[in-house]
N, C-alpha and C positions, 0 to 999 in steps of 0.2 A: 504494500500500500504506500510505501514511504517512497517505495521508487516512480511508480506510477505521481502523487503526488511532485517531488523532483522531477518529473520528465515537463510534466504540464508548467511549473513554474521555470522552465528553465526555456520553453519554448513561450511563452507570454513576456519574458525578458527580451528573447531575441526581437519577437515581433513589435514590441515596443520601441527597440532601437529606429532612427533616423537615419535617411538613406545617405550614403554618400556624399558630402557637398563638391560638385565637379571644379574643378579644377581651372584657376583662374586664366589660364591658357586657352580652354576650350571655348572660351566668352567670347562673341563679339565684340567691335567696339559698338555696333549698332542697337547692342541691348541694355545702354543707357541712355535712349531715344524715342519719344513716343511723340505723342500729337493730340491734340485738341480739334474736334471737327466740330464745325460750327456753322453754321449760316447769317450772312449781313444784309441786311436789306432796310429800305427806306417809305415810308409812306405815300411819299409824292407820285403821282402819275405821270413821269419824265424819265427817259435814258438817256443816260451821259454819252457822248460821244465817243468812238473807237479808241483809245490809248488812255482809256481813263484807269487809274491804280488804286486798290486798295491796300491800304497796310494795316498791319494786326500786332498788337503787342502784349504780352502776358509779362503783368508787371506783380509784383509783391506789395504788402501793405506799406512801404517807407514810398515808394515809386520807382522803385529800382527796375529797370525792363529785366526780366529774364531771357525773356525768346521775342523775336521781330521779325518779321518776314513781309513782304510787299508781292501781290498778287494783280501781273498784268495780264492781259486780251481777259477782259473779261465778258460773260455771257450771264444777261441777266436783268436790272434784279431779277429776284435773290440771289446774292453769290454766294457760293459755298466756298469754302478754307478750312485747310488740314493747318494747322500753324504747328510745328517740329519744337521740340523744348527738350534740354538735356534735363535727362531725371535727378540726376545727380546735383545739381542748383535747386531742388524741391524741398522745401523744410518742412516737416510735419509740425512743427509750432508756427508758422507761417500761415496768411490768408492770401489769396489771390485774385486778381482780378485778369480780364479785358478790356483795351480800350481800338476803338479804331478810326480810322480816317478816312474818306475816301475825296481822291482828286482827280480833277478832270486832267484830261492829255497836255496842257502848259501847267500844269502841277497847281493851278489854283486849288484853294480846298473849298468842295462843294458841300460834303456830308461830315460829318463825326458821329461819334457817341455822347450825349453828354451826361450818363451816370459811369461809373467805372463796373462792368457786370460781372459780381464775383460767379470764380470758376474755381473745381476739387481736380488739380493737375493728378491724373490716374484714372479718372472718373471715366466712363462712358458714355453719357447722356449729353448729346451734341447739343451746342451753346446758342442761345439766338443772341445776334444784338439787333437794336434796332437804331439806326442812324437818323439824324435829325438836320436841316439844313444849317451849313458851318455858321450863319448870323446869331441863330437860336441856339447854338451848340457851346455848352462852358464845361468841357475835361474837368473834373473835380480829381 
């Protein structure tokens, strides 16, 4: 009985054990890389001319930019954006936002955001913003 008892605790040990942790070799560098998918769009019944850019920035609560990226030929409204962010600049004591811009093709600014729309960097749940014409528009 005492063997059978020793067999069972000796197999509930092993399976309790934690697999492996691979090997920091085997790592990409691409696996401290994700993205934010999100869609922008503005209420007005207007489209911007051919070369108009929008840009995206995933800032921190001081306003520090984490990740930036600028999205040209765009087709739309609503434009969607993947925006790239190293994980590795993500603080779990940290808050996060979105802020963005959009400018017509001689880079005036036509649109912004003007709340900052917090975002959970890891999160799944694609982000809307909603942009506002840049007169009305005050980046907090």
């Amino acid at each position: 009985m005492r063997q059978l008892l020793s067999l069972f605790l000796a197999l509930g040990l092993v399976a309790c054990q934690s697999a492996p942790r691979p090997k920091a070799a085997t790592l990409s560098p691409a696996s401290t890389t994700t993205a934010i998918l999100g869609q922008a769009t503005y209420l007005e019944r207007i489209r911007l001319a051919p070369g108009a850019t929008l840009d995206v920035q995933l800032i921190d609560e001081e306003g520090n930019t984490i990740a930036q990226q600028s999205f040209a030929e765009l087709h739309g409204p609503p434009y969607d954006f993947a925006l790239p962010y190293d994980t590795t600049r993500i603080l779990s004591t940290h808050r996060y936002a979105l802020r963005a811009t959009l400018r017509n093709a001689s880079g005036h600014l036509e649109f912004a955001t003007d709340t900052r729309v917090a975002v959970t960097p890891g999160g799944t749940q694609r982000v809307e913003l909603r942009l506002v014409r840049a007169a009305a528009a005050n980046p907090r």
